[in-house]
BALUM-124291 format. One line per field, with one value per residue (C-alpha): residue in one letter; y, z, x; residue number from 0. Coordinates in nm, 3 decimals. Last residue first. Layout:
% residues N
residu <- A, ...
y <- Y, ...
z <- Z, ...
x <- X, ...
num <- NUM, ...
//
This chain:
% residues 106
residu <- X, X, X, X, X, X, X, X, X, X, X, X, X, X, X, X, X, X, X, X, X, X, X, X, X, X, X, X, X, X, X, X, X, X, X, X, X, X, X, X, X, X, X, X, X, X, X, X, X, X, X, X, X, X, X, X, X, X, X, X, X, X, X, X, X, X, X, X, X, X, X, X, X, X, X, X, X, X, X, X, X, X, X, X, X, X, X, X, X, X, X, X, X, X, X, X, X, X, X, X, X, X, X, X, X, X
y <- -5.168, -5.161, -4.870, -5.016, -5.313, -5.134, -4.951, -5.265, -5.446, -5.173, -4.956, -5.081, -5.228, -4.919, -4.717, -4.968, -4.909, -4.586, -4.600, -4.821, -4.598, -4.346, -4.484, -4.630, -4.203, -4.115, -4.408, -4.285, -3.922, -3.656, -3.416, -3.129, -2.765, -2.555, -2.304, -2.437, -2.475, -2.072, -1.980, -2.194, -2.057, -1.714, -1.759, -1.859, -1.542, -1.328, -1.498, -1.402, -1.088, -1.036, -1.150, -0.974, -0.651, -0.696, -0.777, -0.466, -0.272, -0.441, -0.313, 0.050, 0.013, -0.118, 0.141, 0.463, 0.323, 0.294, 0.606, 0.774, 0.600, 0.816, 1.091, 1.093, 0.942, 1.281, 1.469, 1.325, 1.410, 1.749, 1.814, 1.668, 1.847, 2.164, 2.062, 2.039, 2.354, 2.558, 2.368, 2.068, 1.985, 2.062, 1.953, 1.653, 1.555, 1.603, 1.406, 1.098, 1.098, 1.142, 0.836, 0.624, 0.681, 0.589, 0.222, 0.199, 0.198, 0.000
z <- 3.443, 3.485, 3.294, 3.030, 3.039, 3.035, 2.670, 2.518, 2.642, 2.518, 2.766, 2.922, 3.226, 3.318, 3.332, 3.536, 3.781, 3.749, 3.869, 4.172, 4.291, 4.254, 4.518, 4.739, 4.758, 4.816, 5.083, 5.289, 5.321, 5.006, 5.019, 4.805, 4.966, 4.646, 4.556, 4.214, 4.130, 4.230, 4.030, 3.732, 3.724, 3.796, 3.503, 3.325, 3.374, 3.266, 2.957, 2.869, 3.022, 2.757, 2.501, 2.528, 2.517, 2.209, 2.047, 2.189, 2.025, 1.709, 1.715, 1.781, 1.504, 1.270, 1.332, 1.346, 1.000, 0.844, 0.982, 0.818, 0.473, 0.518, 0.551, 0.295, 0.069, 0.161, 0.108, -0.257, -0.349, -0.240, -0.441, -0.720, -0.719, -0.687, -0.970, -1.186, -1.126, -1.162, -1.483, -1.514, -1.611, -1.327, -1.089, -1.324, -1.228, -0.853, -0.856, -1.034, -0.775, -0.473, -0.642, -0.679, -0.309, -0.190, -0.404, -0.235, 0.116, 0.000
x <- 1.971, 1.601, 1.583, 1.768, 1.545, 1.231, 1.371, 1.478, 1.091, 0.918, 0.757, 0.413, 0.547, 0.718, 0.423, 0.258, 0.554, 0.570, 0.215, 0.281, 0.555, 0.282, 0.103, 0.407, 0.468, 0.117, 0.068, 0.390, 0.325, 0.399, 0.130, 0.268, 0.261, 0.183, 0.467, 0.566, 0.171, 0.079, 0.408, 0.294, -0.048, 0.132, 0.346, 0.053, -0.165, 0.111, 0.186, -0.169, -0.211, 0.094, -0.056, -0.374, -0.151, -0.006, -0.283, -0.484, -0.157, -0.168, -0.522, -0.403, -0.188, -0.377, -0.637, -0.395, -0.300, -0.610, -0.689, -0.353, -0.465, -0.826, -0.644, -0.383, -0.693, -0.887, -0.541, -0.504, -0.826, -0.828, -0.499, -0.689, -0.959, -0.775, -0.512, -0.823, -0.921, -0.633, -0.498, -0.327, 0.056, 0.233, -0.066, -0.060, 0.318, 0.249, -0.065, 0.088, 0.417, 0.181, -0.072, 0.250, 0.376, 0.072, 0.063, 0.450, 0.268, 0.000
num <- 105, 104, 103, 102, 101, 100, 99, 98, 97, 96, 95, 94, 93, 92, 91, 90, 89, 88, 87, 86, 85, 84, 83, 82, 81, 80, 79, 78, 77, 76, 75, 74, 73, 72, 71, 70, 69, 68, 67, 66, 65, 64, 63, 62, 61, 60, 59, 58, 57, 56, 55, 54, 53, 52, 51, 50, 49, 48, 47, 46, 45, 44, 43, 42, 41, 40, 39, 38, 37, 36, 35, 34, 33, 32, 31, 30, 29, 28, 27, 26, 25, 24, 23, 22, 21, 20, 19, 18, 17, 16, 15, 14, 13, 12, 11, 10, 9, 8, 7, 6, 5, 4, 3, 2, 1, 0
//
């Protein structure tokens, strides 16, 4: 778009040279009503780039304190919960291959 603008400002300046009075009046107030309009197309982008921005960041910042919340949890850890997932390493181990069980085993 950008080099699209630059086109249009190149055409207008050569036909303002080459135009008379009235023409180079409509044209000139062409050119600044798509100047305009351009520089709200911009502002928009921009500002929605911005809202973007911003969402991600909330984001990232609501997981770091889901994992700082988790990281600082007191974790039961008493005889049963400990044989418990003993149990389910076990079962996990079971189901490896047997070339992978057997180098953890070793």
């Amino acid at each position: 778009m950008e080099s699209s603008l630059k086109g249009m400002h190149d055409t207008s300046s050569f036909l303002v040279t080459v135009c008379d009075e009235e023409a180079v009046t409509k044209i000139m107030q062409e050119v600044h009503e798509i100047d305009k309009r351009w520089q709200g197309v911009q502002r928009t982008l921009a500002d929605q780039s911005v809202l973007r921005y911003n969402a991600g960041i909330q984001n990232i910042s609501q997981w770091c304190d889901g994992v700082e919340s988790e990281l600082s949890r007191h974790v039961r850890a008493d005889y049963d919960d400990l044989n418990a997932h003993s149990n389910l390493l076990e079962v996990s181990l079971i189901r490896l291959p047997i070339h992978l069980y057997n180098s953890v085993m070793e």
